[in-house]
C-alpha positions, 0 to 999 in steps of 0.5 A: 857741376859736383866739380865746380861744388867741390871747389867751392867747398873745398875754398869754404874748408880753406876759410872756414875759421873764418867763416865760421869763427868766433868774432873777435878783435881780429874777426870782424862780421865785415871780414866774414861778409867779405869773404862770402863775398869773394866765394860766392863770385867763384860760385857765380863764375863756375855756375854754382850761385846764380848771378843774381843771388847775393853772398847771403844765399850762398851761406844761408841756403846753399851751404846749409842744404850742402850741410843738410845731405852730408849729414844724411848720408850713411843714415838711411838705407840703400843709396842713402848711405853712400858718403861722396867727395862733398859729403866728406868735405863738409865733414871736414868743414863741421869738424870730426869732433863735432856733436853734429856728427857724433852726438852730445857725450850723454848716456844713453839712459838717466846715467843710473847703472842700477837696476832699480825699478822705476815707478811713479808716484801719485800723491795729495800731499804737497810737494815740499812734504813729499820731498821732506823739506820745509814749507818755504823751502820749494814752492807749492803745488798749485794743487792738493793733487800732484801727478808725476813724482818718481820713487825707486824701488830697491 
């Protein structure tokens, strides 16, 4: 059975700008619900969809909970972290470079290097005097009693 998955995986690779492609002039929805269309009959004839479901399970449950175990694989512990021949085509399918796989370029802390100690801040003035700025440059605080303003300590 994991050989009839990896061929309809590895036909998911083949197609996957178009499957998983911007709509354009040239890339309409009716091409892409085609060729669900043609991968999900491979998928019924090899036993991997059954017959009575439509191409809309093959690309909304089945590929997704392919998807779904790829990403988990080598994430936990034991024999979880065991990476197989599916799990790397859906890799290939997502795309290395993809944040699902490597996470969104972003520092792990605010992005300060400083090492200024942060510590909050409990004031009844209003906002806009607490930033220094004009009445009718922020909007006030609904209450005389604002929680949650953050100062540095150099």
């Amino acid at each position: 059975m994991e050989s009839a998955k990896i061929a309809i995986l590895t036909r998911i690779r083949e197609n996957k700008k178009m499957l998983f492609g911007k709509f354009s002039k040239k890339l309409t929805k009716a091409d892409k619900d085609k060729k669900w269309e043609e991968i999900t009959d491979k998928a019924k004839s090899l036993g991997v969809v059954e017959g009575a479901k439509s191409w809309t399970y093959l690309r909304d449950i089945t590929w997704k909970n392919w998807r779904k175990t790829a990403l988990k694989a080598g994430r936990g512990s034991g024999d979880d972290t065991h990476v197989t021949e599916m799990d790397t085509i859906v890799y290939d399918i997502i795309g290395k470079d993809s944040p699902v796989l490597d996470g969104l370029p972003i520092p792990e802390s605010s992005g300060s290097n400083s090492s200024e100690e942060v510590v909050p801040v409990v004031s009844n003035k209003r906002i806009y005097v607490v930033r220094g700025g004009k009445k009718n440059q922020y909007r006030q605080c609904q209450t005389q009693n604002f929680l949650g303003l953050w100062e540095t300590k150099g």
